[in-house]
C-alpha positions as CSV (number, residue, x, y, z in Angstrom):
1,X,0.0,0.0,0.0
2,X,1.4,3.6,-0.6
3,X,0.5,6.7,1.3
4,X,1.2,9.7,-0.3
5,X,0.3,13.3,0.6
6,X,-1.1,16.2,-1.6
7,X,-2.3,19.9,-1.8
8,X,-5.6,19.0,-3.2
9,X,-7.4,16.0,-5.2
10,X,-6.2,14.6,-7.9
11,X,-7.7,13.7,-11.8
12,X,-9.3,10.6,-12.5
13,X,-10.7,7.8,-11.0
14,X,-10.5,7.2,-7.1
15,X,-12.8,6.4,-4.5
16,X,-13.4,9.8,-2.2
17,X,-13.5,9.4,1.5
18,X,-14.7,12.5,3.9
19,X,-14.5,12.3,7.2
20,X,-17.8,13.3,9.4
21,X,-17.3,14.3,12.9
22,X,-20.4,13.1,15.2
23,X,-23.1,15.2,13.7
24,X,-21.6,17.9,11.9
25,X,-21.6,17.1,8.3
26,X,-20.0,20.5,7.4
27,X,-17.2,18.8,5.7
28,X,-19.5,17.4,2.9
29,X,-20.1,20.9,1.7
30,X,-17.2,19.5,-1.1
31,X,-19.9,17.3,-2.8
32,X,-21.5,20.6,-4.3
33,X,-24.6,19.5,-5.7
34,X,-24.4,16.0,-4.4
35,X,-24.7,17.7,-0.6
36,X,-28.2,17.5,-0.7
37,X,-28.8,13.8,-1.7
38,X,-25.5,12.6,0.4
39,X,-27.4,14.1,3.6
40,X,-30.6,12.5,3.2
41,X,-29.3,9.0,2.9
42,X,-27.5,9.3,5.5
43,X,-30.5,10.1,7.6
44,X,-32.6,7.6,5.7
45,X,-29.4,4.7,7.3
46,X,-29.5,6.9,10.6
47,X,-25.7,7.7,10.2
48,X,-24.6,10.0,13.3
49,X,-20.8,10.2,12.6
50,X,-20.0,7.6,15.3
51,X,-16.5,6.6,15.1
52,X,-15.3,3.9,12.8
53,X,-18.9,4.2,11.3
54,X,-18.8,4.1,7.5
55,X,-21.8,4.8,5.0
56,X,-21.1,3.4,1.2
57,X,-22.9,5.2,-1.7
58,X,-22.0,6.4,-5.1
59,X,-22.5,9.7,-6.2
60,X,-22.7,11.5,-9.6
61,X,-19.5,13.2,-10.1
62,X,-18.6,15.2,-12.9
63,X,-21.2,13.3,-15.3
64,X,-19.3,10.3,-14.0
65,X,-20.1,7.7,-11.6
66,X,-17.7,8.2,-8.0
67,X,-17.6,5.9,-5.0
68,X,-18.2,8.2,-1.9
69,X,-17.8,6.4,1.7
70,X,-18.5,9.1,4.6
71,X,-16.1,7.9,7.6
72,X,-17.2,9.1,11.2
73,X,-14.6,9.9,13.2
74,X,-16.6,10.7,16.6
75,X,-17.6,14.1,18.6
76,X,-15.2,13.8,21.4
77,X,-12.4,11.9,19.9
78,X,-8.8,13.1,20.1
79,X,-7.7,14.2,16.6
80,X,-4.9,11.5,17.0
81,X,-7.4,9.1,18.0
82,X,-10.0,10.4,15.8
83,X,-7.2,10.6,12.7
84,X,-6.1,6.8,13.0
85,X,-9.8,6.1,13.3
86,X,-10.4,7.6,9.9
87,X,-7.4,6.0,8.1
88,X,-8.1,2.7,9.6
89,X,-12.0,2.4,8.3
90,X,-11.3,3.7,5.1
91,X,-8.6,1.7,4.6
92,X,-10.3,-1.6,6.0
93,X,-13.7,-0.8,3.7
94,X,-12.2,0.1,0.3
95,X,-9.2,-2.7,0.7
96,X,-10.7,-5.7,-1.3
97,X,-13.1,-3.2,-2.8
98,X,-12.1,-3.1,-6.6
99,X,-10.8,0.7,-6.0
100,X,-7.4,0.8,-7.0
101,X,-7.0,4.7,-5.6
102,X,-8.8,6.2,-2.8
103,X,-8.8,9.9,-1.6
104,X,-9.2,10.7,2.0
105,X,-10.2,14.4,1.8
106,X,-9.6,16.2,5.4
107,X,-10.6,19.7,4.2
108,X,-12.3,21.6,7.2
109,X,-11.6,19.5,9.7
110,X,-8.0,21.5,11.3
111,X,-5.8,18.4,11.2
112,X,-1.9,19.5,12.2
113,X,0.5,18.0,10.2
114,X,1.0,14.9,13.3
115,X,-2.4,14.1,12.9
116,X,-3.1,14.0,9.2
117,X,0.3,12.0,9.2
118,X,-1.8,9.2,11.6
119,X,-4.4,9.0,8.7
120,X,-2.0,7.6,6.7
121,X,-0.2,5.6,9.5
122,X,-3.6,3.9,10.6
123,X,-4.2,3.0,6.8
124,X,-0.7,1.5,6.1
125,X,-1.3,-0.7,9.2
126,X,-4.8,-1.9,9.2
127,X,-4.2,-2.9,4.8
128,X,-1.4,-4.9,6.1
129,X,-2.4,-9.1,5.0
130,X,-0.3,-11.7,4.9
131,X,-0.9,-13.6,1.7
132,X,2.0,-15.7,1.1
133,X,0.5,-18.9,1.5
134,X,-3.0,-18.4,0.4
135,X,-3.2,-19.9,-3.5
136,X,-6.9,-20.1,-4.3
137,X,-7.7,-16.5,-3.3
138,X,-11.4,-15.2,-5.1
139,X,-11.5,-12.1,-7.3
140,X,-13.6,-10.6,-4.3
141,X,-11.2,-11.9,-2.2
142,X,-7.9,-10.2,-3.3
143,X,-6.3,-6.8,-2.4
144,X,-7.0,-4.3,-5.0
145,X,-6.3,-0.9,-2.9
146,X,-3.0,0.5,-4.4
147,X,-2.5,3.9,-3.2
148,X,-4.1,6.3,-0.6
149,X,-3.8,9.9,-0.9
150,X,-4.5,12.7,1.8
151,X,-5.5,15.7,1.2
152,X,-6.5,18.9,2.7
153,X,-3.8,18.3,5.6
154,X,-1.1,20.2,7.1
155,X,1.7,21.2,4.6
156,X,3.8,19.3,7.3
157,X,2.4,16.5,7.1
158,X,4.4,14.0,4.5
159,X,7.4,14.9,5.9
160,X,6.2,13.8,9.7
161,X,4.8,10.7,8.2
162,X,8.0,9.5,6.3
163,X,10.2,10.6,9.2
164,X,8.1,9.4,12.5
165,X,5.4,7.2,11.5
166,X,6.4,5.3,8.0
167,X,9.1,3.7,10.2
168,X,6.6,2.7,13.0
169,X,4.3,0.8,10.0
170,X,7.6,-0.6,9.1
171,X,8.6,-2.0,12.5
172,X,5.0,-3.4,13.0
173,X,4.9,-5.2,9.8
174,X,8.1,-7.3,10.8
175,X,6.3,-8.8,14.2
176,X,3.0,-9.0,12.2
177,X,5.2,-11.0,9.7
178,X,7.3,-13.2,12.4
179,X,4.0,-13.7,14.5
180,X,1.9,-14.9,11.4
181,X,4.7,-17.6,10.1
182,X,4.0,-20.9,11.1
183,X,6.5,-22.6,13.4
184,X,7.9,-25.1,10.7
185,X,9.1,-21.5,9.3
186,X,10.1,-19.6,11.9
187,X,11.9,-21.0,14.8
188,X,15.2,-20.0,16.6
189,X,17.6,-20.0,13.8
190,X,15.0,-19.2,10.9
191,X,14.0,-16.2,13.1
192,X,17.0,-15.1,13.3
193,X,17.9,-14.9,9.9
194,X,14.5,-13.5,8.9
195,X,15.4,-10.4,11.7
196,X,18.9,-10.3,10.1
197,X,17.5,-9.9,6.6
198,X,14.8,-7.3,7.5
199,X,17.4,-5.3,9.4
200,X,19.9,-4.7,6.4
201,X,21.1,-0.9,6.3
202,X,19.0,0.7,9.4
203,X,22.3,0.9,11.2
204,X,21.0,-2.2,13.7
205,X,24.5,-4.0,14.5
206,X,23.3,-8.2,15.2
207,X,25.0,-10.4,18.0
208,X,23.3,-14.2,18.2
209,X,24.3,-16.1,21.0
210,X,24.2,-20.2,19.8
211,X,23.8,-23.2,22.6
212,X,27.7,-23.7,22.8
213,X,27.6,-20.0,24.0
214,X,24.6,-20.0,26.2
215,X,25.8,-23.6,28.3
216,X,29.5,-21.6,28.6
217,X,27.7,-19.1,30.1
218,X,25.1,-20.8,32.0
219,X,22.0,-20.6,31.1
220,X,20.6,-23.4,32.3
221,X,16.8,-22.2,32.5
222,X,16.5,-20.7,28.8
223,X,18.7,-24.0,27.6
224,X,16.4,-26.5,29.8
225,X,12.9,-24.9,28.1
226,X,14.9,-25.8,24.6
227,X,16.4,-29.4,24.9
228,X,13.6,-31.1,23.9
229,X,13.3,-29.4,20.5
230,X,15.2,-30.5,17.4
231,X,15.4,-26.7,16.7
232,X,18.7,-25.4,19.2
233,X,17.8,-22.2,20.9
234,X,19.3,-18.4,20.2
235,X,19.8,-15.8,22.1
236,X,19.9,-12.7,19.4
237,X,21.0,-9.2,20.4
238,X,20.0,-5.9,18.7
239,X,21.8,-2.8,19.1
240,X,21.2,0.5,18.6
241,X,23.5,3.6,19.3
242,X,21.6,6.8,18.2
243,X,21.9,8.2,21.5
244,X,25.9,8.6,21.5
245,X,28.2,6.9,23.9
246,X,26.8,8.8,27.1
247,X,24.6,7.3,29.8
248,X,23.3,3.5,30.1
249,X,21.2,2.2,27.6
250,X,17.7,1.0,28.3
251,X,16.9,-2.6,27.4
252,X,13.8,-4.2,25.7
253,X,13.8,-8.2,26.2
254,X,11.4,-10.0,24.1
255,X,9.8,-13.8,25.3
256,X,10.4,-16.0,22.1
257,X,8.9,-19.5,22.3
258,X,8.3,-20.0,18.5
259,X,6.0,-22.5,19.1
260,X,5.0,-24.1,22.7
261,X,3.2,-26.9,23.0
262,X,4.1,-27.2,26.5
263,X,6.4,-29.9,26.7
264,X,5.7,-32.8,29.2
265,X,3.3,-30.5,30.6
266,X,1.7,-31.0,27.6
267,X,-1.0,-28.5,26.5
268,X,-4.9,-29.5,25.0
269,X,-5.0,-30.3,21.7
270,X,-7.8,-28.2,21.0
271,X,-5.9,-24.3,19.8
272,X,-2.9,-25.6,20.0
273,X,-1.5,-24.5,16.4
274,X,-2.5,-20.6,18.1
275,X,1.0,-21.1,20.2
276,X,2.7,-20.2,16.9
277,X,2.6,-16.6,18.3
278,X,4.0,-17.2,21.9
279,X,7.2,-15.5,20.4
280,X,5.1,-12.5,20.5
281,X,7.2,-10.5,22.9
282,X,10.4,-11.3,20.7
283,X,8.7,-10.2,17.8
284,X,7.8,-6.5,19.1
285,X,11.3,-6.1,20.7
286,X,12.8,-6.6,17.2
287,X,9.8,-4.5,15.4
288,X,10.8,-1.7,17.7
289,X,14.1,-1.5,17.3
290,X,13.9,-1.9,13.3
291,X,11.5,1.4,13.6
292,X,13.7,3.5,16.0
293,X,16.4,2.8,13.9
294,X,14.8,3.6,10.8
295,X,13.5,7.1,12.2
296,X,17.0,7.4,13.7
297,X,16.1,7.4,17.4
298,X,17.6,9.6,19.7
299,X,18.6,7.0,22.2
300,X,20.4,4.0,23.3
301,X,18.6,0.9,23.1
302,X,19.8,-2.6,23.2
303,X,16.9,-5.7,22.3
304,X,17.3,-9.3,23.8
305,X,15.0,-12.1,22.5
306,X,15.2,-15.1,24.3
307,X,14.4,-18.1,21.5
308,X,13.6,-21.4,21.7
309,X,11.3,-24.2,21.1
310,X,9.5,-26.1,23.9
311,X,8.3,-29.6,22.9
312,X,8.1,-33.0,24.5
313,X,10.8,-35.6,23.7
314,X,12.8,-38.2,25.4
315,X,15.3,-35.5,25.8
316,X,12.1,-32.9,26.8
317,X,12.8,-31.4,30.4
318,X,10.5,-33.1,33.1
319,X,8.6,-31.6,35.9
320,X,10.5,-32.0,39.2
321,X,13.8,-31.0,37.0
322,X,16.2,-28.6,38.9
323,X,18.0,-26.0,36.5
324,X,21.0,-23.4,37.7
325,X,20.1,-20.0,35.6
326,X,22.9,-17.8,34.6
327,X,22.6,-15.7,37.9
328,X,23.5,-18.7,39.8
329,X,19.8,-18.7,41.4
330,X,18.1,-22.9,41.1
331,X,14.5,-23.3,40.1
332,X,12.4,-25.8,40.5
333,X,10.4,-26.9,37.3
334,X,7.1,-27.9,38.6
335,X,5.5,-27.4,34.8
336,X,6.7,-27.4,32.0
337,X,4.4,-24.9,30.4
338,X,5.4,-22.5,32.4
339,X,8.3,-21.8,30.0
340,X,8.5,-18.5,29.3
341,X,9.4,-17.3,32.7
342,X,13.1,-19.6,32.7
343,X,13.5,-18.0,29.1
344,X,12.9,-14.6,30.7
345,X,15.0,-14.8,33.6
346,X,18.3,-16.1,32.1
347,X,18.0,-13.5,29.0
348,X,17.4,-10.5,31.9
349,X,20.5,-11.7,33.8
350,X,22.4,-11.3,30.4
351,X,21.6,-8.0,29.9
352,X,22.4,-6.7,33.3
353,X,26.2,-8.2,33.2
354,X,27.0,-7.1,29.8
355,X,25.2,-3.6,29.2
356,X,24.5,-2.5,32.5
357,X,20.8,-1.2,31.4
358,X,19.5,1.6,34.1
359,X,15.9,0.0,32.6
360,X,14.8,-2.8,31.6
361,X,11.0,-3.6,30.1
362,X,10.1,-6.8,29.3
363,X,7.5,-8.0,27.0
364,X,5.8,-11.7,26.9
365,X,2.7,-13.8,26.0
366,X,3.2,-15.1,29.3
367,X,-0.2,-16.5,31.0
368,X,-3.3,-16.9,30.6
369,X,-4.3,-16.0,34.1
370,X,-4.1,-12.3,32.2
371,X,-6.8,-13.2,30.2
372,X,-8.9,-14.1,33.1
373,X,-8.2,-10.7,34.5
374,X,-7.8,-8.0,31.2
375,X,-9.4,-10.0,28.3
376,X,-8.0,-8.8,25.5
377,X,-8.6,-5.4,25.8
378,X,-5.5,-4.6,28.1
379,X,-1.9,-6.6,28.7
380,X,-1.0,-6.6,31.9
381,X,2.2,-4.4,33.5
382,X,3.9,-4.9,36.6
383,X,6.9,-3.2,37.8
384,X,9.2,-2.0,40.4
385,X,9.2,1.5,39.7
386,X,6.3,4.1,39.9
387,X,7.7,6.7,37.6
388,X,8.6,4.1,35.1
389,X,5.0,2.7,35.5
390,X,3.4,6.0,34.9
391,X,5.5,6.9,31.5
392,X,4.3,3.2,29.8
393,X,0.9,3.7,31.3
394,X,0.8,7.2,29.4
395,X,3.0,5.9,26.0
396,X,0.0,2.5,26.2
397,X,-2.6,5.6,25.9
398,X,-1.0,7.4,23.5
399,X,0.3,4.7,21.1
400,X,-3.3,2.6,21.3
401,X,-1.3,-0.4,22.9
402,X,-2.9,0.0,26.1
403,X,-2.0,-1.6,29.5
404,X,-3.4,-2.1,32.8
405,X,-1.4,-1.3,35.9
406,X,-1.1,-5.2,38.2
407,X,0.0,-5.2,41.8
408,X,3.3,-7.0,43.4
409,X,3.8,-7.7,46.6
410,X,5.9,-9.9,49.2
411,X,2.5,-12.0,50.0
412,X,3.0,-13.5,45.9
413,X,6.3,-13.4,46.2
414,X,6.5,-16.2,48.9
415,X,4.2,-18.2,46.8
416,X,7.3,-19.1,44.6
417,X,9.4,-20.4,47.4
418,X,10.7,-23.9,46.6
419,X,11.2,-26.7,49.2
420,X,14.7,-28.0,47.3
421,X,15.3,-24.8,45.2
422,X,15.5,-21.2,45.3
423,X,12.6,-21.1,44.0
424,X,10.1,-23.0,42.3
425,X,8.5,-21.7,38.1
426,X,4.7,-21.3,39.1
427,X,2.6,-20.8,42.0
428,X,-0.9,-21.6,43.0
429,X,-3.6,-21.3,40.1
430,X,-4.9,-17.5,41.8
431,X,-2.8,-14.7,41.2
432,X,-0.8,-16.6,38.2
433,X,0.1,-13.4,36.1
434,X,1.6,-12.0,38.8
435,X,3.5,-15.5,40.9
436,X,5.0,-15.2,37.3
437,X,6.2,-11.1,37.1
438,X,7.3,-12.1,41.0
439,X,10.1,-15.0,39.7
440,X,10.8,-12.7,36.9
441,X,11.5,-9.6,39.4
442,X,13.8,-12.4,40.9
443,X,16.1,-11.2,38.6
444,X,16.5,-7.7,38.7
445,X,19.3,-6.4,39.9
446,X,18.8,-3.8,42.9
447,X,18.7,-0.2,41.6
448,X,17.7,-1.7,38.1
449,X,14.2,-0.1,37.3
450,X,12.2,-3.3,35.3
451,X,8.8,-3.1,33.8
452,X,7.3,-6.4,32.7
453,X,4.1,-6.3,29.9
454,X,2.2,-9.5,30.0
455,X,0.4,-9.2,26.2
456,X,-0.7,-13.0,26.6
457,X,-4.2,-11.2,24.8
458,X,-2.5,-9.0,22.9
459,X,-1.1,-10.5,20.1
460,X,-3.3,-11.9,18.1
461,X,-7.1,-10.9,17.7
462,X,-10.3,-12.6,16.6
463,X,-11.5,-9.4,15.7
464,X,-10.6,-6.6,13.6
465,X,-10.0,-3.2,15.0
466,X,-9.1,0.2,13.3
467,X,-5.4,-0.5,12.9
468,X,-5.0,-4.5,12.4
469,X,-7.1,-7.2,11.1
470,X,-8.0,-10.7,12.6
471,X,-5.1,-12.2,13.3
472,X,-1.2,-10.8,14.0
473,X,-1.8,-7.2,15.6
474,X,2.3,-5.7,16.3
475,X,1.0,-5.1,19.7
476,X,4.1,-3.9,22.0
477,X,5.9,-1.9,18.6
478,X,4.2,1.5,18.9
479,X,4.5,1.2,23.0
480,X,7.9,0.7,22.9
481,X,8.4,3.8,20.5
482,X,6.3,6.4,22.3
483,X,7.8,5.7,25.3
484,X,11.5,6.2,23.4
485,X,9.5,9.2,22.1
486,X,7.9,10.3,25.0
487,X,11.0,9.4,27.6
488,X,14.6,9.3,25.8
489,X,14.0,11.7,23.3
490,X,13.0,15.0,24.9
């Protein structure tokens, strides 16, 4: 899909989209003539500009035939809100359309040059589709949306869509990409190499970590989630220096179990083949870091993604198992499926020895005790700091990928004492999301501010939205750049 921006509309043939906000319909004064006839159906389908609400018609045009679809945007919305409302809904109603072009016409509504920008942002995301393996599409199935052009914006506003939010589509179509794969694609090494590839020229410099560097060093929890895969386990490391070489960097680690079926713990049958996405967390750290480097970030950021596979074998680690981690600390393995957490704890000791972050936020499709608390509306954060808290709270808010503040406490944290070990991988059944941020907090060093996002709902939908289809959503990329934005940039 391209976005482009113009002064005003262009010849030919293109399906127009105007924007109505609640029940002012002062913007379809541009239909001349047509005004009149455009009003009254929209009474006669009792259209009152509600956001994301679209009305389809076709107008006379010229002595030509034009598709019209009048896009509500909302009476109270924020215009960034209101903006990537708007993009979305035109984009997702005219994609499989038969309209090659489409116009979004923004004249009277006021839009800065940030917020016409998010027209075309919210557009880029929610045409994204992942086609690659679908042979037997139908005519009325298949993309035919080309090119979107806004008009009547900002003068600003194609530059601060190439140099902010371009790079932001960019960053969320790589997880959308590595989440949607199947796992006989993308596993450890094959994620890897699909990162590496993606990466070329932004400037990202690449360290992977194989199993001969991981047992030297080790990692026995990350390892013992992995040794009963055929597929060996990588640790990869992104890097990027845009802040210069003063002041610690801050760390984003990313949970990547490419496919878990829960080893000897063995999962249900029934949804398994959805555990293709529990690399989730790996896949926004490295869609965030491709997008900051591509807008050239003003900060220091380094990205961890833990990788493995976790199936059952004769080799497959066993509940009751004992495992050293790289900080020296045992755990007990009581399940199996509680993987996520080892893979976690040994990739946030690595960090702290060799970059010395002053923060570190973690991201993970770690439990489905979340799901019983947040749905899918919210992922769940925990942390240690309340200023650090606050900040992802408001980037959640301002980015769309929303999160809901979880408690810690002393009382959970004694859930995970083990009677052989240090500690033991999962607690009772209550409280399970946060029993697992408690073993992760485990391994935090003291003075180290730590965040942990538990997107176990977040990253993949049944149902659309304005910005992503059913299925792969990039939730964690846009976070993880508004709080660079709204944090190490300013």
């Amino acid at each position: 899909m391209q976005i482009r921006f113009a002064d005003k509309r262009p010849t030919g043939d293109y399906a127009l989209v105007l924007p109505v906000a609640g029940k002012d319909r002062s913007t379809l004064g541009a239909l001349g003539a047509a005004q009149t006839t455009v009003s009254v159906a929209l009474d006669r389908q009792r259209f009152e500009g509600d956001a994301s609400s679209a009305s389809e018609q076709f107008i006379d045009d010229g002595g030509g035939v034009r598709r019209l679809l009048v896009v509500g945007t909302g009476g109270g919305s924020s215009p960034g809100e209101a903006a990537e409302k708007l993009g979305g809904t035109a984009a997702a109603r005219l994609q499989t359309s038969g309209e090659k072009k489409a116009v979004i016409d923004l004249t009277g509504l006021a839009y800065d040059a940030d917020a016409a920008a998010r027209v075309g942002l919210a557009a880029a995301l929610r045409s994204w589709r992942y086609d690659r393996y679908r042979t037997k599409l139908k005519d009325n199935q298949k993309q035919t949306l080309e090119e979107i052009v806004i008009v009547g914006g900002d003068s600003g506003a194609a530059k601060r869509y190439e140099a902010r939010w371009a790079p932001v589509a960019e960053g969320v179509s790589l997880t959308r990409e590595l989440v949607t794969e199947p796992a006989n694609i993308i596993y450890p090494e094959s994620f890897v190499e699909r990162v590496r590839t993606s990466i070329k020229g932004t400037g990202l410099e690449v360290e992977v970590l194989d199993r001969s560097a991981m047992e030297k060093l080790g990692m026995g929890a990350l390892l013992g989630v992995a040794q009963g895969s055929i597929r060996e386990a990588r640790l990869l490391i992104l890097k990027w220096n845009g802040g210069g070489k003063a002041g610690q960097p801050v760390a984003f680690v990313g949970k990547g179990v490419t496919f878990d079926t829960g080893g000897i713990s063995i999962k249900p049958a029934g949804g398994m083949e959805a555990m293709k996405w529990d690399m989730g967390g790996a896949g926004a750290v490295v869609g965030a870091l491709k997008a900051l480097a591509l807008r050239k970030a003003k900060a220091n950021i380094v990205g961890i993604c833990g990788l493995v596979e976790n199936m059952p074998s004769g080799s497959a680690q066993r509940p009751g198992d004992v495992v050293t981690t790289m900080s020296g600390q045992t755990v007990e393995v009581i399940n199996t499926d509680a993987e996520g957490r080892l893979v976690l704890a040994d990739a946030v000791t690595y960090v702290q020895r060799n970059f010395k972050p002053s923060t570190i936020i973690d991201l993970a499709t770690l439990t489905g005790a979340i799901l019983g608390s947040l749905g899918h509306e919210w992922a769940g954060l925990f942390s240690n700091n309340e200023e650090l808290a606050g900040k992802l709270l408001q980037a959640g808010e301002e980015s769309g990928d929303k999160l809901w503040r979880m408690p810690l406490g002393e009382a959970f944290d004694r859930l995970i004492d083990s009677p052989i070990a240090d500690m033991k991988n999962v607690g009772p059944r209550e409280g399970g999301s946060i029993t697992a941020a408690q073993f992760i907090q485990r391994f935090v060093d003291n003075g180290v501010k730590w965040a942990h996002v538990d997107m176990a709902g977040k990253a993949w939908a049944d149902k659309a939205s304005s910005t992503y289809d059913k299925g792969a959503t990039g939730f964690g990329v846009r976070l993880l750049d508004q709080y660079v934005a709204d944090v190490l940039e300013r």
